[in-house]
C-alpha positions as YAML, in Angstrom:
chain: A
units: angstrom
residues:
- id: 1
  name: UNK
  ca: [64.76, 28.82, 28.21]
- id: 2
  name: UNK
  ca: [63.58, 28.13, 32.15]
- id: 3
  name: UNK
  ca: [63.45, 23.94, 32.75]
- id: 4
  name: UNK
  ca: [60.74, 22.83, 35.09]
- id: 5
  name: UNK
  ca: [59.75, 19.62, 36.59]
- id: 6
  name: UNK
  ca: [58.69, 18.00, 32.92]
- id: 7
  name: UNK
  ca: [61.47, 19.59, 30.98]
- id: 8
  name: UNK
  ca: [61.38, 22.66, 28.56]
- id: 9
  name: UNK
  ca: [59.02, 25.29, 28.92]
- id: 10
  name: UNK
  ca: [57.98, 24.94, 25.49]
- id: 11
  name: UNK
  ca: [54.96, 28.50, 25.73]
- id: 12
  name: UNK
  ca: [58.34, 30.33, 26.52]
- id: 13
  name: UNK
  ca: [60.11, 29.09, 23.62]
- id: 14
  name: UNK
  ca: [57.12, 29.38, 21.34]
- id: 15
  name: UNK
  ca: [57.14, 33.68, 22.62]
- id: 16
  name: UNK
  ca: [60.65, 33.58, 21.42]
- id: 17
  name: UNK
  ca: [62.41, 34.73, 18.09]
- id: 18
  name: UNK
  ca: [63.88, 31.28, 18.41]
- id: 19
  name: UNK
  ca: [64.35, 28.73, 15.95]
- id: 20
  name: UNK
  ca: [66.83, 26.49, 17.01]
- id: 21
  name: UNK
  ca: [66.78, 24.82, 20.49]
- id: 22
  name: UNK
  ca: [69.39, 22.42, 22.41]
- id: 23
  name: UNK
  ca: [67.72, 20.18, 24.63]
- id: 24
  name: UNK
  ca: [68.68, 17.08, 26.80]
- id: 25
  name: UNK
  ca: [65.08, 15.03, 27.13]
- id: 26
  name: UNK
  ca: [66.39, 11.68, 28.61]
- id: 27
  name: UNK
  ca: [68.20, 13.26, 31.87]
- id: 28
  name: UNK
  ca: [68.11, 17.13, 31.33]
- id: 29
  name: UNK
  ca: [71.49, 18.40, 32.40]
- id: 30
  name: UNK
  ca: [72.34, 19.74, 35.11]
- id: 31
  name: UNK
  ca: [68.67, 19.01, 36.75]
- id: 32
  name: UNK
  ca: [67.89, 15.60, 35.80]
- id: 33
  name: UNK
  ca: [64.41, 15.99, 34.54]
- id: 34
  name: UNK
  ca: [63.26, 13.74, 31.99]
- id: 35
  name: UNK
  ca: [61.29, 15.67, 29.17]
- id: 36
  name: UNK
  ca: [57.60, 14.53, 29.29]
- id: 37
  name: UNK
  ca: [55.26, 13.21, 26.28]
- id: 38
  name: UNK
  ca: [53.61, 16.29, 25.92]
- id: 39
  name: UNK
  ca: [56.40, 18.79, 26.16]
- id: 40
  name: UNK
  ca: [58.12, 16.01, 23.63]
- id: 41
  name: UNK
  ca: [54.84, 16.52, 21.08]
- id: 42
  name: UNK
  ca: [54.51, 20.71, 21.66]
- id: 43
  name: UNK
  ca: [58.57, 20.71, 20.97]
- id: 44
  name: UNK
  ca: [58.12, 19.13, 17.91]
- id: 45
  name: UNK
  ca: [55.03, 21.27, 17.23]
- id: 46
  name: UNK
  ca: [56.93, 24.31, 17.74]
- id: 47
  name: UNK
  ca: [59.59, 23.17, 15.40]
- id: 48
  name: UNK
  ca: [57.19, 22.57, 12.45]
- id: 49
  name: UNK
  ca: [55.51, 26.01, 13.61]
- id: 50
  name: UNK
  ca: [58.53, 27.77, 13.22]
- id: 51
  name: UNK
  ca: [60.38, 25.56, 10.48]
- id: 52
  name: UNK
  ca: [62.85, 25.10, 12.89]
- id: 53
  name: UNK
  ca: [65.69, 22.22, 14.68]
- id: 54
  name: UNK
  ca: [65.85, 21.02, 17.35]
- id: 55
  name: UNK
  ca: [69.24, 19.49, 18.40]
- id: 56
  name: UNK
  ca: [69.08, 16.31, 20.97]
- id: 57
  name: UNK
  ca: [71.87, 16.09, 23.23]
- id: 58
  name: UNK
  ca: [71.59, 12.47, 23.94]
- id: 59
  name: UNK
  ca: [74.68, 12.40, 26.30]
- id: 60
  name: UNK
  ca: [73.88, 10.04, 28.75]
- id: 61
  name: UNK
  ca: [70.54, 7.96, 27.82]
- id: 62
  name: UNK
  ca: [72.55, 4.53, 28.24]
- id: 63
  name: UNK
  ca: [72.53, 4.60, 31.80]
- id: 64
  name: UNK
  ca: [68.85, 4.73, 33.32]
- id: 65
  name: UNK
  ca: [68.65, 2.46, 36.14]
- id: 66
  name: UNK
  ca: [64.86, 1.81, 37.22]
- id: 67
  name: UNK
  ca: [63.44, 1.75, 33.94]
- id: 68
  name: UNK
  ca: [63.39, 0.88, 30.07]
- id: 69
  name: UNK
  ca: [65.68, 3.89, 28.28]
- id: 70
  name: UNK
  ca: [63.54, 6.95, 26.95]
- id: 71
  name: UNK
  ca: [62.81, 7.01, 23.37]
- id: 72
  name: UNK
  ca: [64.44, 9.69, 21.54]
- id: 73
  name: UNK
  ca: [63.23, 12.53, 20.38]
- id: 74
  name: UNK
  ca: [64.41, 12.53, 16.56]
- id: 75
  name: UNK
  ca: [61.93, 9.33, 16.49]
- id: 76
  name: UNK
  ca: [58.84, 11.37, 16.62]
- id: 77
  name: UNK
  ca: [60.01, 13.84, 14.19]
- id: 78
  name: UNK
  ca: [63.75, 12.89, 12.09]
- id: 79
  name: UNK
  ca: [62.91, 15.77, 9.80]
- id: 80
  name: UNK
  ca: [63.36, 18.35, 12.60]
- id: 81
  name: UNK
  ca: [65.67, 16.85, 14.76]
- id: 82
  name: UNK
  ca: [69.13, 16.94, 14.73]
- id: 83
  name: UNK
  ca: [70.45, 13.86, 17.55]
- id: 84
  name: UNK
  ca: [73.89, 14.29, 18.79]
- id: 85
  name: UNK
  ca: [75.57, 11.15, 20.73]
- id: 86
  name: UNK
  ca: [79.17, 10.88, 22.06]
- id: 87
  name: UNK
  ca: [81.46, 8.26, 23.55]
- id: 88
  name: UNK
  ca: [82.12, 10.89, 26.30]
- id: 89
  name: UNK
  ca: [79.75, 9.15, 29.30]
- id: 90
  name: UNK
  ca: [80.40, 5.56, 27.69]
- id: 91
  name: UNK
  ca: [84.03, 5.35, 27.34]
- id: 92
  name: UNK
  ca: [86.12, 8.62, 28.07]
- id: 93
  name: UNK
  ca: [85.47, 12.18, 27.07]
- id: 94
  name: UNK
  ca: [89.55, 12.42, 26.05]
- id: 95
  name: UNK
  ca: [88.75, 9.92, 22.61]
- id: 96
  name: UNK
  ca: [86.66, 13.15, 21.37]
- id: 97
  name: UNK
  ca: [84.19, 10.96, 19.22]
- id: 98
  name: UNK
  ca: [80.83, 11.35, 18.36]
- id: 99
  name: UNK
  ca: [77.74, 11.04, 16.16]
- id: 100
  name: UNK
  ca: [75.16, 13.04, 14.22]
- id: 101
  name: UNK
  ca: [71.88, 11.75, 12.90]
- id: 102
  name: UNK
  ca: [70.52, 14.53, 10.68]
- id: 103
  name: UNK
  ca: [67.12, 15.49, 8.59]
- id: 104
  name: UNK
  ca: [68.10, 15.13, 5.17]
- id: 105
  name: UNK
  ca: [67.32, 18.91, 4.48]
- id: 106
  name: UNK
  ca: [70.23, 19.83, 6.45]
- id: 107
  name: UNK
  ca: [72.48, 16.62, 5.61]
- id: 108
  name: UNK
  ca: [74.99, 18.90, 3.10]
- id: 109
  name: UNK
  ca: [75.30, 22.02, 4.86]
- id: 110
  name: UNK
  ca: [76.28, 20.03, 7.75]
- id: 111
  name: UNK
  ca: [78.75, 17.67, 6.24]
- id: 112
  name: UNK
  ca: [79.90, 21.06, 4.65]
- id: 113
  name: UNK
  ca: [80.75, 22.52, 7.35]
- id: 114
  name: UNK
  ca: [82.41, 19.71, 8.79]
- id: 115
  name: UNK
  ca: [84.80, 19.74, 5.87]
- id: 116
  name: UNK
  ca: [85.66, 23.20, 6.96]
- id: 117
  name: UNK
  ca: [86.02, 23.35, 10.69]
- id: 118
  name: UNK
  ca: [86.88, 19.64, 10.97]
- id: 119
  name: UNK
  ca: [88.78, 16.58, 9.37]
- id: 120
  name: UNK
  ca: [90.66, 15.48, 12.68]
- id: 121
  name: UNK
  ca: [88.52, 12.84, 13.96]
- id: 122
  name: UNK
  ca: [91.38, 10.12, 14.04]
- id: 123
  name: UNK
  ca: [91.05, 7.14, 11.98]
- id: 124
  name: UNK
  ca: [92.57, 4.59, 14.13]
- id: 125
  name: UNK
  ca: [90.12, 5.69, 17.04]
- id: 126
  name: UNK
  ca: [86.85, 5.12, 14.91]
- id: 127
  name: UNK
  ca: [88.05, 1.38, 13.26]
- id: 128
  name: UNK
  ca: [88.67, 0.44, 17.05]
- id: 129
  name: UNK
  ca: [85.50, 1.52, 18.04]
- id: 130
  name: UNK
  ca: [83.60, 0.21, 15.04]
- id: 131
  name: UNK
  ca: [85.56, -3.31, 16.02]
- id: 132
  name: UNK
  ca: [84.19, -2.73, 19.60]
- id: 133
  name: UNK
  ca: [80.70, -1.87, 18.55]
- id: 134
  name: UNK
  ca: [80.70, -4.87, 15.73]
- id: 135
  name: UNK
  ca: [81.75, -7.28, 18.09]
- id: 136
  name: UNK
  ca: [79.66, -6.95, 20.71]
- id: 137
  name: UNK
  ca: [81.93, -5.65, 23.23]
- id: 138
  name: UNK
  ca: [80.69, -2.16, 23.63]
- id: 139
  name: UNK
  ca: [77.26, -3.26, 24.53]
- id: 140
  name: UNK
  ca: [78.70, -5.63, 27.32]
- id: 141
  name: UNK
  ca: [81.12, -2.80, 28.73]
- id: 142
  name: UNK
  ca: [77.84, -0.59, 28.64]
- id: 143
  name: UNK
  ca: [76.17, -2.90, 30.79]
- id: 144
  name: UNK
  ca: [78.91, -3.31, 33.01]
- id: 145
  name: UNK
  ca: [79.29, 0.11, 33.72]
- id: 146
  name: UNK
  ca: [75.62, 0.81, 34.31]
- id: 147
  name: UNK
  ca: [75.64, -1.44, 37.02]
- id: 148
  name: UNK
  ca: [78.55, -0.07, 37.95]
- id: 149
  name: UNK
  ca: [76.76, 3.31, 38.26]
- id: 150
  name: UNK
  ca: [73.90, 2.20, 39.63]
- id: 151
  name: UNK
  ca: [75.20, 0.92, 42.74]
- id: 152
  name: UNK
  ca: [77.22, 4.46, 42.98]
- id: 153
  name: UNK
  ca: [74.16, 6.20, 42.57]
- id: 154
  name: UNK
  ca: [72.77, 3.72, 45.57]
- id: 155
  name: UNK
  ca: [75.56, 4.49, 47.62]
- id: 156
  name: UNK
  ca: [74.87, 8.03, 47.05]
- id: 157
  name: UNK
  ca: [71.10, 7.83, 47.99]
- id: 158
  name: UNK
  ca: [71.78, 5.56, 51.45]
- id: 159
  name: UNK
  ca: [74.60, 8.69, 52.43]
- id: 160
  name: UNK
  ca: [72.16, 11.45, 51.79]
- id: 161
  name: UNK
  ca: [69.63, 9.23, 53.74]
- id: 162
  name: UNK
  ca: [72.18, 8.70, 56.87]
- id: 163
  name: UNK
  ca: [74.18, 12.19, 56.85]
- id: 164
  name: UNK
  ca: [71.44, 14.57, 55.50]
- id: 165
  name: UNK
  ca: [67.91, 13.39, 56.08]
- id: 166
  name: UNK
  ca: [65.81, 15.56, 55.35]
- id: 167
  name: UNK
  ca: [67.12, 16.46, 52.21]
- id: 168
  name: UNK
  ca: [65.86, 15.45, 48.67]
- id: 169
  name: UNK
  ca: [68.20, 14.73, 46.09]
- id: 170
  name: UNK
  ca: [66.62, 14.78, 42.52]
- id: 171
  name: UNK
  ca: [67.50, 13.56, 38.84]
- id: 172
  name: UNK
  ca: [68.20, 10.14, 40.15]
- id: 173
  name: UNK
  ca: [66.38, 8.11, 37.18]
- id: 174
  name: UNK
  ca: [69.56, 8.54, 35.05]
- id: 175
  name: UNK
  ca: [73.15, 9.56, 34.19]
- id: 176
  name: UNK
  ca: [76.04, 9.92, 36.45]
- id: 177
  name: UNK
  ca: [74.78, 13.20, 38.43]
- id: 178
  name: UNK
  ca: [72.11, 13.97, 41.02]
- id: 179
  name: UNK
  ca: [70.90, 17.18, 42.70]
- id: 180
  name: UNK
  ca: [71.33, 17.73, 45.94]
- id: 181
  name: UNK
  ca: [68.34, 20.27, 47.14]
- id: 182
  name: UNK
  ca: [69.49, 22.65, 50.09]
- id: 183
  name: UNK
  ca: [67.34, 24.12, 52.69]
- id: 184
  name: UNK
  ca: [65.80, 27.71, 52.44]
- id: 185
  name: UNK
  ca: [67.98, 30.21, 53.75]
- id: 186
  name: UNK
  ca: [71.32, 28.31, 52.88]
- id: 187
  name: UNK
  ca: [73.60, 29.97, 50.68]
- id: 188
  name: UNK
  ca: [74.88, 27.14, 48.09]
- id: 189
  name: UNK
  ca: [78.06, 29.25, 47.70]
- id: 190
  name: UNK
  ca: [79.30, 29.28, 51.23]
- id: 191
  name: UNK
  ca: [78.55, 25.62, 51.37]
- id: 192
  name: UNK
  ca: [80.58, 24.82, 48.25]
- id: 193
  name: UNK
  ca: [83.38, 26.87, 49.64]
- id: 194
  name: UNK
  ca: [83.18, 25.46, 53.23]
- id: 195
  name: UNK
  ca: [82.92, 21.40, 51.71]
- id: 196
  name: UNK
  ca: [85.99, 22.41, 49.15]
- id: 197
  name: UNK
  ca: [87.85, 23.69, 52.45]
- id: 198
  name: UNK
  ca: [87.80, 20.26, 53.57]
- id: 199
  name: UNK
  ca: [88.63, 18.37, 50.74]
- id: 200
  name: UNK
  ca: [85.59, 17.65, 48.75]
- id: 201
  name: UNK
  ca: [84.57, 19.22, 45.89]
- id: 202
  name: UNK
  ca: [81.01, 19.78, 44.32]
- id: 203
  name: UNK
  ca: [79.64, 22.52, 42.46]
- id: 204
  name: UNK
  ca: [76.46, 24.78, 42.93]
- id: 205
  name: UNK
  ca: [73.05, 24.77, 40.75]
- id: 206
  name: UNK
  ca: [73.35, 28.59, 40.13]
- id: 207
  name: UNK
  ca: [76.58, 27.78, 38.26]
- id: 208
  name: UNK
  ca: [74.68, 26.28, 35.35]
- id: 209
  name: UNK
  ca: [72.46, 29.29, 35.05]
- id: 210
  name: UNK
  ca: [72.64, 32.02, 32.46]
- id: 211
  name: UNK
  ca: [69.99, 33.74, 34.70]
- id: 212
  name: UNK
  ca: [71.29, 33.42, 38.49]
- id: 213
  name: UNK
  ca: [69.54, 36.63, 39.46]
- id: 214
  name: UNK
  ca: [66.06, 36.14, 38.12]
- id: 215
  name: UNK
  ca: [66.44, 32.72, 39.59]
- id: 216
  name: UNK
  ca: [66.79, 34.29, 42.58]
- id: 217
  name: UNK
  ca: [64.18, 36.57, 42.66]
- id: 218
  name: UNK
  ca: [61.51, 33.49, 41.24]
- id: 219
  name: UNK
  ca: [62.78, 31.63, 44.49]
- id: 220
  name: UNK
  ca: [64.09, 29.03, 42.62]
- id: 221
  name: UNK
  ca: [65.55, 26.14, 45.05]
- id: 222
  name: UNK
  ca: [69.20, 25.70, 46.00]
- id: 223
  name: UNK
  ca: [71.21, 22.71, 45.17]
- id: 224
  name: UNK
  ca: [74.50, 21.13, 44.92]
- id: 225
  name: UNK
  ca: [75.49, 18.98, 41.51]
- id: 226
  name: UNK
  ca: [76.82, 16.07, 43.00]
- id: 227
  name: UNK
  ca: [78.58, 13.62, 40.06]
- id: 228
  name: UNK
  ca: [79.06, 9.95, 41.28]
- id: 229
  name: UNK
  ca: [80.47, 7.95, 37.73]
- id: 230
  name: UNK
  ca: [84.16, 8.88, 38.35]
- id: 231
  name: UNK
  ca: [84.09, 8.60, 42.30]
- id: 232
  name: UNK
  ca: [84.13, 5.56, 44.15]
- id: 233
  name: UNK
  ca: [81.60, 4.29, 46.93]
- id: 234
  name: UNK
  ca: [84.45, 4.90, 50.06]
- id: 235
  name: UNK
  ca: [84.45, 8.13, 48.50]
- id: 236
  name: UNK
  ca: [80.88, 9.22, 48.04]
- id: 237
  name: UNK
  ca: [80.39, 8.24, 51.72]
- id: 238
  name: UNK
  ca: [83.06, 10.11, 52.83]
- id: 239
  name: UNK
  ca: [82.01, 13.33, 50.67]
- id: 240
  name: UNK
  ca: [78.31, 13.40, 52.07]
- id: 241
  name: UNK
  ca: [79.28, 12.91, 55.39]
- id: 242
  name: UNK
  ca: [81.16, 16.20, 54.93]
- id: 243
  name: UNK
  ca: [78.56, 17.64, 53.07]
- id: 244
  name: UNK
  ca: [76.38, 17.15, 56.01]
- id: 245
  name: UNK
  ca: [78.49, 17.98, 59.05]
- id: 246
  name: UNK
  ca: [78.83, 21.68, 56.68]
- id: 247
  name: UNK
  ca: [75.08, 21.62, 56.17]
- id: 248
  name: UNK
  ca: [74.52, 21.11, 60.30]
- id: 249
  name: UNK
  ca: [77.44, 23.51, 61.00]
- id: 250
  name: UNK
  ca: [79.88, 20.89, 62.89]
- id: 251
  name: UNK
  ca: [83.11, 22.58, 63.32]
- id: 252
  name: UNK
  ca: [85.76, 21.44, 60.64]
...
């Protein structure tokens, strides 16, 4: 389903056949749009319309920097929702734990078929985390890293500023990625290809896309993902700076 500036297009989804939907409302990925009130409320509308589920993907909600966290979704309606959470932002995507809250109606088919596909979550991971979450430590590293973040996400904004004014980088609020908006008539391939040349690696928008070519011809904006949690300040300097000597076509 096409994502615009307040999330989901919920009319689209309501003229599908659809009746299940994966969304991420607290920092839409890859765009970084948060989903607003009433695209939340027609959502859960649509759901009810349709008796149908919607499944949260709330990967990254702990780390919003300029404002109180966005409630979730399953809170306005737990009997449609299905909210998924993971320790893959928080801790490290390698520990391969996670979470399900689910409406009761679907609470034994879905412990079912975790009996079938599943019973490898180790044991040993989830007491240590349960020791980390019970003793107050989790919250505290949580904190720590979102500050941590933040000032990435900073450093990020002031390089942009310095090495290419001019453009807008987007989906700030949030997370530990921000889009990068490139000027009309600049192909976001060649400039992924021409950064990677020299040693810095990002990916384009139309990657994410299931629909690059009728993005295309709707004109849709082009844009680099730019991830900042797993790369240092020294780094995210150096990377822009790049980015915009490509951008203004400085020989390498």
């Amino acid at each position: 389903m096409p994502v615009g500036p307040a999330g989901l297009d919920v009319d689209a989804l309501r003229r599908s056949d659809a009746r299940a939907v994966v969304v991420t409302p607290a920092h839409q990925c890859p765009t970084g749009v948060v989903m607003g009130p009433e695209q939340r409320h027609a959502l859960v509308a649509w759901a009810a319309e349709v008796d149908g589920t919607v499944l949260e993907d709330d990967y990254d909600a702990e780390f919003r920097y300029d404002r109180q966290p966005v409630g979730s979704l399953q809170g306005l309606a737990p009997d449609r929702v299905l909210a998924l959470g993971s320790l893959s932002k928080t801790l490290a995507p390698g520990l391969r734990l996670g979470w399900l809250l689910v409406p009761p109606a679907l609470m034994d088919l879905v412990v079912r078929e975790k009996l079938l596909t599943s019973r490898g979550a180790p044991a040993l991971d989830q007491l240590a985390l349960a020791t980390l979450m019970e003793s107050g430590r989790y919250d505290r590293h949580v904190r720590r890293m979102r500050e941590v973040y933040r000032l990435r996400r900073d450093a990020l904004t002031r390089a942009v500023t310095e090495h290419a004014p001019g453009l807008r980088l987007v989906g700030l609020e949030a997370g530990c990625h921000a889009i990068l908006e490139l000027p009309d008539g600049v192909a976001e391939d060649e400039v992924v290809r021409a950064a990677l040349r020299r040693a810095v690696r990002v990916h384009g928008l139309s990657r994410y896309r299931v629909d690059a070519p009728r993005a295309a011809e709707a004109h849709v904006p082009a844009g680099l993902v730019l991830g900042f949690g797993n790369v240092n300040e020294e780094r995210i300097l150096r990377g822009v700076e790049v980015l915009g000597e490509v951008l203004s076509g400085t020989p390498a």
